[in-house]
Residue frames as qw, qx, qy, qz and C-alpha x, y, z in Angstrom:
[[0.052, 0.681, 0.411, 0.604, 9.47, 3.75, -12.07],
 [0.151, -0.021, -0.484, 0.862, 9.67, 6.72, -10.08],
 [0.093, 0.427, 0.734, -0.520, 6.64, 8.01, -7.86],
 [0.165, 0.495, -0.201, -0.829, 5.81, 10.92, -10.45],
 [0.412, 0.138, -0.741, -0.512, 4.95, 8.85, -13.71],
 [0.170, -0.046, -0.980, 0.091, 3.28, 6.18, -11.85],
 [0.032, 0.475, 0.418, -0.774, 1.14, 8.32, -10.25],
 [0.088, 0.457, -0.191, -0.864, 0.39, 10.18, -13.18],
 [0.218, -0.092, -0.917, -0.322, -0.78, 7.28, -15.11],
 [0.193, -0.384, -0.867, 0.254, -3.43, 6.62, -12.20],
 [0.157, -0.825, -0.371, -0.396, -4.85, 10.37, -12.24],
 [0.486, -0.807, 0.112, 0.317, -2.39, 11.66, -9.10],
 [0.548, 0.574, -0.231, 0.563, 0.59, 13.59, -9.59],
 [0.558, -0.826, 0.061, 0.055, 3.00, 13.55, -6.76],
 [0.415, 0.653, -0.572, 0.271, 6.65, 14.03, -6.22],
 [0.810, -0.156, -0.510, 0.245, 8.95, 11.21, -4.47],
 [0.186, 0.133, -0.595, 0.771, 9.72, 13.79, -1.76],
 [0.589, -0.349, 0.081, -0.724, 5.61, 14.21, -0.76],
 [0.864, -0.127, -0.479, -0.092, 6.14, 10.47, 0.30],
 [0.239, -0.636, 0.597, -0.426, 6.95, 8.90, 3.53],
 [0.574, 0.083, -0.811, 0.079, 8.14, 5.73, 4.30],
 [0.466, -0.480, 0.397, -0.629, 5.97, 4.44, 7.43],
 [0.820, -0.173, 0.535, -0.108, 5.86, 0.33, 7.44],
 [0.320, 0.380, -0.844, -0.202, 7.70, -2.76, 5.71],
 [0.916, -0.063, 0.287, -0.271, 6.05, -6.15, 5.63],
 [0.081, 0.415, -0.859, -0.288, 8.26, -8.51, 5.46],
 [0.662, 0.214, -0.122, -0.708, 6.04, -11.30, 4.24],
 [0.111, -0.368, 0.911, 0.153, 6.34, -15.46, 4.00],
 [0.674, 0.285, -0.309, -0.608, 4.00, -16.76, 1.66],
 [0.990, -0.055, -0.063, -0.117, 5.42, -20.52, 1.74],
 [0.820, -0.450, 0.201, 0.292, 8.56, -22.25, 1.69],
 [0.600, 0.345, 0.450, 0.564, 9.41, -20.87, -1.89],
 [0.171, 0.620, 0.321, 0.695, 7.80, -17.50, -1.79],
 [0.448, -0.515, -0.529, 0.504, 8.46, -14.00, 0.00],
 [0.191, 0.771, 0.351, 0.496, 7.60, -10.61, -0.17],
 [0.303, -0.474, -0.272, 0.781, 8.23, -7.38, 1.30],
 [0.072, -0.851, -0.461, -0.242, 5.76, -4.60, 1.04],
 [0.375, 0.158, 0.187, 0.894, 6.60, -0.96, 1.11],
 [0.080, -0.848, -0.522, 0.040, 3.67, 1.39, 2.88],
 [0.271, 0.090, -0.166, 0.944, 4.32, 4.94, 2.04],
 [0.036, -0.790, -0.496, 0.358, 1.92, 7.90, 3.06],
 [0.383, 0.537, 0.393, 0.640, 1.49, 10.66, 0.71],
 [0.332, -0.248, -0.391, 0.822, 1.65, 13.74, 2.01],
 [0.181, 0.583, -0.171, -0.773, 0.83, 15.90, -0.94],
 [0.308, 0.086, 0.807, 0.497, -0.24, 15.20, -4.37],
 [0.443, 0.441, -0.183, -0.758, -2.85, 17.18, -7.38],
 [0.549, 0.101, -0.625, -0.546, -5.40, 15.38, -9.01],
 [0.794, -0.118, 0.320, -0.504, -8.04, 12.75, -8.07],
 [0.378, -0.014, 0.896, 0.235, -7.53, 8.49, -8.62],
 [0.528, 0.380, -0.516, -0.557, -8.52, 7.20, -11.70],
 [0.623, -0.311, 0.718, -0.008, -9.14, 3.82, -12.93],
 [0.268, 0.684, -0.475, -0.485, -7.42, 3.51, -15.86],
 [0.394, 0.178, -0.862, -0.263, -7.61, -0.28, -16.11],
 [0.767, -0.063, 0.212, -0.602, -11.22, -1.19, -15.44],
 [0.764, 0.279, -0.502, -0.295, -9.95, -4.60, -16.79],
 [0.571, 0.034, -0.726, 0.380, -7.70, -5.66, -14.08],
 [0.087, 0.111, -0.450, 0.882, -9.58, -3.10, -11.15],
 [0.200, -0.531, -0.815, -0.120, -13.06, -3.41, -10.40],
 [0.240, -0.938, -0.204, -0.143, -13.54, -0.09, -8.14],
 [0.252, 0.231, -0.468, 0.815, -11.27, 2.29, -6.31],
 [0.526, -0.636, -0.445, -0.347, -12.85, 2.47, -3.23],
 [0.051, -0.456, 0.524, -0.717, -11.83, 4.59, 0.20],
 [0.771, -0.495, -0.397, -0.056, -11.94, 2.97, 3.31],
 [0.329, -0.820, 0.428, -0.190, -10.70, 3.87, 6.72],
 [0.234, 0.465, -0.836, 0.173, -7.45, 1.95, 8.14],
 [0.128, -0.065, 0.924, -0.354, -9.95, 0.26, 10.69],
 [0.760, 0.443, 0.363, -0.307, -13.65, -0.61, 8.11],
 [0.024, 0.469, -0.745, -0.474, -10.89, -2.38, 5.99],
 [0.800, 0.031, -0.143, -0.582, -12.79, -4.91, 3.65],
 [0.825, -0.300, 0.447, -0.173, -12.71, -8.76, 4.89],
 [0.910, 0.352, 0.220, 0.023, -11.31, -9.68, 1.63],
 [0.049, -0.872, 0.470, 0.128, -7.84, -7.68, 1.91],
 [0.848, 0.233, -0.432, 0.200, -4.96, -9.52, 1.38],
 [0.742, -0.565, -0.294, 0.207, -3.43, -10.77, 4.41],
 [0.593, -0.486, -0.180, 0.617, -0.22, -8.84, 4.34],
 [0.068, 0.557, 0.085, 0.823, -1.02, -5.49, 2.53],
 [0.590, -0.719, -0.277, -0.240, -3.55, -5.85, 5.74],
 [0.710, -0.492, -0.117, 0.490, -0.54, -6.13, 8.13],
 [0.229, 0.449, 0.205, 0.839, 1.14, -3.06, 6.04],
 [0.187, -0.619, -0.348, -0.678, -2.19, -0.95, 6.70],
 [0.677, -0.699, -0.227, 0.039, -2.90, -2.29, 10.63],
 [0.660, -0.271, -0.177, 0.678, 1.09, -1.95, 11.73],
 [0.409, 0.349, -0.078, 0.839, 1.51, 1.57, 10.86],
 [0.056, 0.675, -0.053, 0.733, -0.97, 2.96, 12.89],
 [0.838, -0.541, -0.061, 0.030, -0.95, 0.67, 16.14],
 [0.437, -0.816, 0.346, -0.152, 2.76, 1.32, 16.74],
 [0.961, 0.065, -0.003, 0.268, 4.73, -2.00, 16.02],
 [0.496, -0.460, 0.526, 0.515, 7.49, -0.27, 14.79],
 [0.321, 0.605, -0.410, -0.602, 8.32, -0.08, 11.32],
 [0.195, 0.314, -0.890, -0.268, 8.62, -3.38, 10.63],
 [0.854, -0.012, 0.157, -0.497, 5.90, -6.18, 10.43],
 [0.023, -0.189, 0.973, 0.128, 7.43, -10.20, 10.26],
 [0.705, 0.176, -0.039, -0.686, 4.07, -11.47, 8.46],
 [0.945, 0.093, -0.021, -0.313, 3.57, -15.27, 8.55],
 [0.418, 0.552, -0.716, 0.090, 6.62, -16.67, 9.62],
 [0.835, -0.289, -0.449, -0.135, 6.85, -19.74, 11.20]]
């Protein structure tokens, strides 16, 4: 789904050029399961979040990058910390 519809669903309307690719997590869950994560930054975008599925979402809630809440998941958290400390694009999350 492109950035436009998705968005649009949620109460934002942006276009896939107001985005910017700024971290990858690559991710290693266990011995079976891996993930890579995708952090863009919006540049632009009209309209305010929504939550459009109070069933599966409990709040939308803003938080700086550093009064993240203790209960993050671990590697959206590496996602959120690497882009603005500098790493590099790239984050190798829980590999042995």
């Amino acid at each position: 789904m492109s950035a436009g519809p998705l968005a649009m669903c949620r109460g934002v309307h942006l276009r896939s050029t107001d985005l910017r690719l700024v971290h990858i997590v690559h991710h290693h869950q266990d011995d079976e399961t891996e993930r890579i994560g995708f952090f863009f930054e919006a540049i632009e975008w009209e309209g305010e979040p929504l939550n459009k599925e109070p069933d599966k979402c409990l709040a939308l809630t803003w938080f700086t990058v550093h009064e993240l809440p203790d209960d993050i998941i671990e590697y959206p958290n590496a996602g959120l910390l690497g882009y603005p400390n500098g790493t590099g694009i790239l984050t190798m999350h829980n590999w042995p």
